[in-house]
C-alpha positions in Angstrom: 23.1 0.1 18.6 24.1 -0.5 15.3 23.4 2.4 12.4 20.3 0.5 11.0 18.8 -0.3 14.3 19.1 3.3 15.2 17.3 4.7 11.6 14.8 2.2 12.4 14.2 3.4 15.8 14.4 6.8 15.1 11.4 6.3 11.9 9.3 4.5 14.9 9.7 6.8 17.2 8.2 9.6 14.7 5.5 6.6 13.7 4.8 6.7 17.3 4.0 10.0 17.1 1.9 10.1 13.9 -0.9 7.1 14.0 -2.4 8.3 10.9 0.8 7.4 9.1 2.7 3.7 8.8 6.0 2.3 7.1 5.0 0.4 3.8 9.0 -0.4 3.2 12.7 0.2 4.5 15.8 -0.5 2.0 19.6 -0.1 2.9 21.8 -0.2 -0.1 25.5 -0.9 0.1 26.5 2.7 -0.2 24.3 3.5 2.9 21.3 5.0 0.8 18.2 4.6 2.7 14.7 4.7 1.3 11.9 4.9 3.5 8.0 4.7 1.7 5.4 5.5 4.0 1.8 5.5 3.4 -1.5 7.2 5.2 -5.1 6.5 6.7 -5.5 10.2 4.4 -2.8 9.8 2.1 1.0 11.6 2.8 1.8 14.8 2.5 5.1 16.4 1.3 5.4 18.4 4.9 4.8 14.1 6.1 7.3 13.2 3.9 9.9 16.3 5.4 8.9 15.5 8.9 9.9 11.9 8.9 13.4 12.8 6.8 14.0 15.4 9.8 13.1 12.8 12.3 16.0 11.0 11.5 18.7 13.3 9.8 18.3 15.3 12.8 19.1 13.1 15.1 22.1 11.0 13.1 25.3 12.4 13.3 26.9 12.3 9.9 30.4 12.6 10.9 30.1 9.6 12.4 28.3 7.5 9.9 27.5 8.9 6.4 24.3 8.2 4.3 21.8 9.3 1.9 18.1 9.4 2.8 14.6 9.0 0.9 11.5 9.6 2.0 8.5 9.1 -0.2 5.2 8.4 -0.4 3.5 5.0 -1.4 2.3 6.3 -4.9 -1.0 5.1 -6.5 1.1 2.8 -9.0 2.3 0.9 -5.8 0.5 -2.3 -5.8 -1.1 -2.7 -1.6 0.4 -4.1 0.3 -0.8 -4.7 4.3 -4.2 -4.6 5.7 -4.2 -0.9 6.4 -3.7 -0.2 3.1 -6.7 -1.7 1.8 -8.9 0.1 4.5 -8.3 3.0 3.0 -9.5 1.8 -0.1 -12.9 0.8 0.9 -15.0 2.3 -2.0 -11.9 2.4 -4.8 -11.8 0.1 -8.0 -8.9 -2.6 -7.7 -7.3 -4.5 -10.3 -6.7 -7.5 -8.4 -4.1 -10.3 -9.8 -4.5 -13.9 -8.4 -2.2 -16.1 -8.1 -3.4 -18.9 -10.6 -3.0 -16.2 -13.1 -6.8 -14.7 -13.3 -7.4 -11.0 -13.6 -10.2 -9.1 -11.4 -11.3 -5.8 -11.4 -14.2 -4.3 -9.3 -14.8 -2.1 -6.1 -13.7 -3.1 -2.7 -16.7 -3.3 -0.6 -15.4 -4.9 2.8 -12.2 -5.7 4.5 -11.5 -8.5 6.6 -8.3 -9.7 8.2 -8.3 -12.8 6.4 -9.6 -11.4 3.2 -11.2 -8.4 1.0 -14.5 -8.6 -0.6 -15.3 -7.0 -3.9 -18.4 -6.1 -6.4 -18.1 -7.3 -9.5 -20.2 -5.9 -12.1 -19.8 -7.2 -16.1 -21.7 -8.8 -18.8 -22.7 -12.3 -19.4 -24.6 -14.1 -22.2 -28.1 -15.0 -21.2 -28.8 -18.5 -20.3 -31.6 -18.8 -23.1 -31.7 -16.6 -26.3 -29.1 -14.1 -27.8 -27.7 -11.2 -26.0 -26.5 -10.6 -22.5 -27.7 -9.4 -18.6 -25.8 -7.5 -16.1 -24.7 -9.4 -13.2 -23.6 -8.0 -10.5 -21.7 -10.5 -7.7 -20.0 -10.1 -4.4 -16.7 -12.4 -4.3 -14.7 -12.8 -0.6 -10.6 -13.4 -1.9 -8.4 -14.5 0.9 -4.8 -12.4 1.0 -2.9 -15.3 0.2 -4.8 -16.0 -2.8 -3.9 -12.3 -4.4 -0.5 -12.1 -6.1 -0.7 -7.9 -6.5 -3.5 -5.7 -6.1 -3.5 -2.0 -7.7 -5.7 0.5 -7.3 -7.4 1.1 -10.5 -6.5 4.7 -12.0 -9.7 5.8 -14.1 -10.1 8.5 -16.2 
């Protein structure tokens, strides 16, 4: 088995072992620096983040094959990026870009596995006379229409 088979079966095995966690993203440089980002159903902890490390340097012999390793968690400026991910957002504000370039924020109500639906809630000019109602709308967007979705950081 070749050295990158074996990290990645050694980072599934502890996957294996820990349901509530899953891989977000794997990168091999060149100089053998591996990064590993894993999210969580409740977030990832810094003992997660040691746990998974030890999972593999543990069990990789570095005489034979040196390399640097990274383990980290998905961060809330990642943008989401799987299914899962959006699960555990259920309730959260998203900024949501599409891919014909139009912007939407609001709270993710529902997740499908075809697409996310969220509550929109702004301001529009009344029909008839000056001024403006609140409108409040449920829109379904299919994954392959959303270009990057961020959780919204407020304040």
């Amino acid at each position: 088995m070749d050295f990158r088979a074996q990290i990645e079966q050694l980072l599934n095995d502890f996957l294996a072992q820990r349901p509530d966690l899953f891989l977000i993203d794997i990168t091999f440089s060149a100089s053998d620096h591996i990064r590993v980002i894993l999210d969580g159903d409740q977030g990832v902890t810094l003992q997660d983040c040691l746990d998974a490390s030890r999972a593999i340097e543990f069990n990789m012999d570095r005489e034979e094959h040196d390399f640097s390793l990274e383990v980290m968690s998905a961060g809330l400026s990642a943008p989401l990026s799987s299914v899962r991910q959006y699960r555990k957002n259920i309730g959260r504000n998203l900024e949501i870009f599409l891919n014909d370039g139009t912007e939407i924020e609001g709270e993710l109500a529902k997740v499908e596995e075809d697409h996310i639906t969220m509550i929109l809630k702004y301001r529009k000019p009344k029909e008839i006379g000056k001024g403006k109602v609140d409108v409040v709308e449920k829109k379904n967007i299919p994954y392959s229409d959303i270009k990057k979705a961020l959780v919204a950081i407020q304040f």
